[in-house]
C-alpha positions, 0 to 999 in steps of 0.5 A: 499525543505522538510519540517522541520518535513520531514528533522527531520524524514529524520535525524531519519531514517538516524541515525538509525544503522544497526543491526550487525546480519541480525534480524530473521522474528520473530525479524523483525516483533516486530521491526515494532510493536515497531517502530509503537507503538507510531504513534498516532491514533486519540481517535474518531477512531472506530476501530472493529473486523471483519473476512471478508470471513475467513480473520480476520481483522478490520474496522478503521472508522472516525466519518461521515464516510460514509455509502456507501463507503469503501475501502478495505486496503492492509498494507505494510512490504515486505509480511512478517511482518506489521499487520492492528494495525502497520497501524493503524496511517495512516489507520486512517488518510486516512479514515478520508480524504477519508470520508469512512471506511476502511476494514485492513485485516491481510492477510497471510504472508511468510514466513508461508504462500506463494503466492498466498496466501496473494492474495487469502486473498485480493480476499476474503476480496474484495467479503466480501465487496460485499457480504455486499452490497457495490456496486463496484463503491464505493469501492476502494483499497489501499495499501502501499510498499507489499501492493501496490504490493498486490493491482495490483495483488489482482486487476488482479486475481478479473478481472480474476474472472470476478468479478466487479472491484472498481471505483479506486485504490491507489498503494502507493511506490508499490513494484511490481517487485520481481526480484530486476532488477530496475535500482533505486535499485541502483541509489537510493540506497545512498539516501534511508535510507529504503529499500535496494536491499538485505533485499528486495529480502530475503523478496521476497524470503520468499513470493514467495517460489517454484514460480519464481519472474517474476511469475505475481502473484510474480511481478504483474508489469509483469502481463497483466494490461488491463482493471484495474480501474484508479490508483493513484501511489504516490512514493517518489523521494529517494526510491529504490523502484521509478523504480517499481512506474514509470515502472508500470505507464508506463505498466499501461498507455500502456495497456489502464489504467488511471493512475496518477504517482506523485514523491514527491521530497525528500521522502523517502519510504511510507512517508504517515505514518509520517503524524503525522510530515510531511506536505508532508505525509499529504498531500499525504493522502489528495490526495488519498482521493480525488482521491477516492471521485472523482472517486466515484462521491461524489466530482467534479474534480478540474479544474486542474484534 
């Protein structure tokens, strides 16, 4: 049953009215600001500018944050809106449970800049870290909606590249299909008071352009998965977007990946970021973290792993 934090936000979202007029980008993207603005960001978080081989962006770190380990962190909004300050709540909140700074790029969005575009950015972001002497088994890559979807695909065009992949990587409610095609977009569709099939493919169709949607750069769930680091999938039960998370899983696990799929009864999309009120959500991040250390040797798995 859902915490009483999670029933109070669940009745937020639910009573939130539509809008009469599908809101332009420009309109979508101060609504996300406005919605997020008030998320709080603990005052012992060091947030710092950074440009990571051309993408700007910004470290979050917490204090004892670790001086080995970082993750790079992929934010969610459909590849068109969302921005390294709209995460700012649960970026922090992860780094604190991760032990490690987090590197939140502004990676380029649609519908001014097309896939591959936000890949490029994330492949770049990626080389940064190594180029400032990380090593890959103590890096990670997270992201959220977009962003779990960007994860998966910035993790297969590194591979492609020949380039040595992180110890491990959390695709949060990951949008990976593109298409619209899961069956949960309608299955799921009365329950999700989030993301709903319509506004998901204007998004699609803003990121992807002249490319098809069944393109893997497009929908990575379709892209050849052999050889990715371990993963940690986490989506919510009433989410449209459930069918991307469980059919990743499944594609994952058949190519020879370990994989971890958790479906969280009763949450809705990207849960995490209301931390903050829901035990649930904090709980979430809690996980991610220890996958991480875990799989970067700084924490013994439990004995129920």
């Amino acid at each position: 049953m859902a915490s009483e934090g999670a029933k109070q936000v669940l009745e937020l979202l639910a009573s939130t009215p539509a809008p009469a007029e599908p809101p332009t980008v420009a309109q979508q993207r101060a609504n996300m600001e406005a919605a997020t603005a008030a998320f709080p960001v603990p005052e012992d978080a060091t947030i710092t500018p950074v440009t990571a081989n051309g993408v700007p962006g910004e470290w979050v770190a917490m204090p004892g944050a670790s001086e080995k380990h970082a993750v790079l962190y992929l934010h969610g909004g459909g590849y068109v809106i969302g921005s390294p300050k709209t995460h700012r709540s649960l970026t922090a909140a992860l780094a604190t449970e991760m032990g490690a700074k987090l590197l939140v790029i502004d990676y380029r969005m649609g519908p001014e800049d097309r896939c591959p575009a936000a890949i490029d950015d994330a492949v770049a972001a990626y080389e940064f870290l190594l180029a400032e002497g990380y090593d890959a088994a103590n890096l990670a890559i997270a992201g959220d909606s977009a962003g779990g979807g960007l994860t998966i695909a910035t993790l297969v065009a590194l591979r492609d590249k020949g380039v040595a992949l992180p110890a491990a990587a959390a695709p949060i409610s990951p949008w990976v299909d593109l298409t619209g095609n899961s069956p949960t977009m309608e299955t799921r569709k009365d329950v999700d008071p989030m993301v709903q099939k319509e506004g998901l493919l204007a998004m699609a169709a803003h990121y992807r352009g002249d490319l098809p949607a069944e393109d893997p750069r497009v929908s990575p769930l379709f892209a050849d998965l052999k050889g990715l680091p371990p993963l940690l999938i986490q989506v919510g039960d009433h989410e449209t977007l459930l069918g991307d998370s469980e059919e990743l899983d499944t594609r994952a696990r058949a190519a020879g990946v370990e994989t971890r799929l958790e479906i969280w009864d009763e949450m809705v999309h990207v849960f995490h970021m209301f931390h903050f009120m829901m035990p649930e959500a904090a709980e979430a991040n809690r996980r991610i973290g220890e996958f991480f250390r875990i799989k970067w040797g700084v924490e013994a798995a439990s004995a129920a792993e």
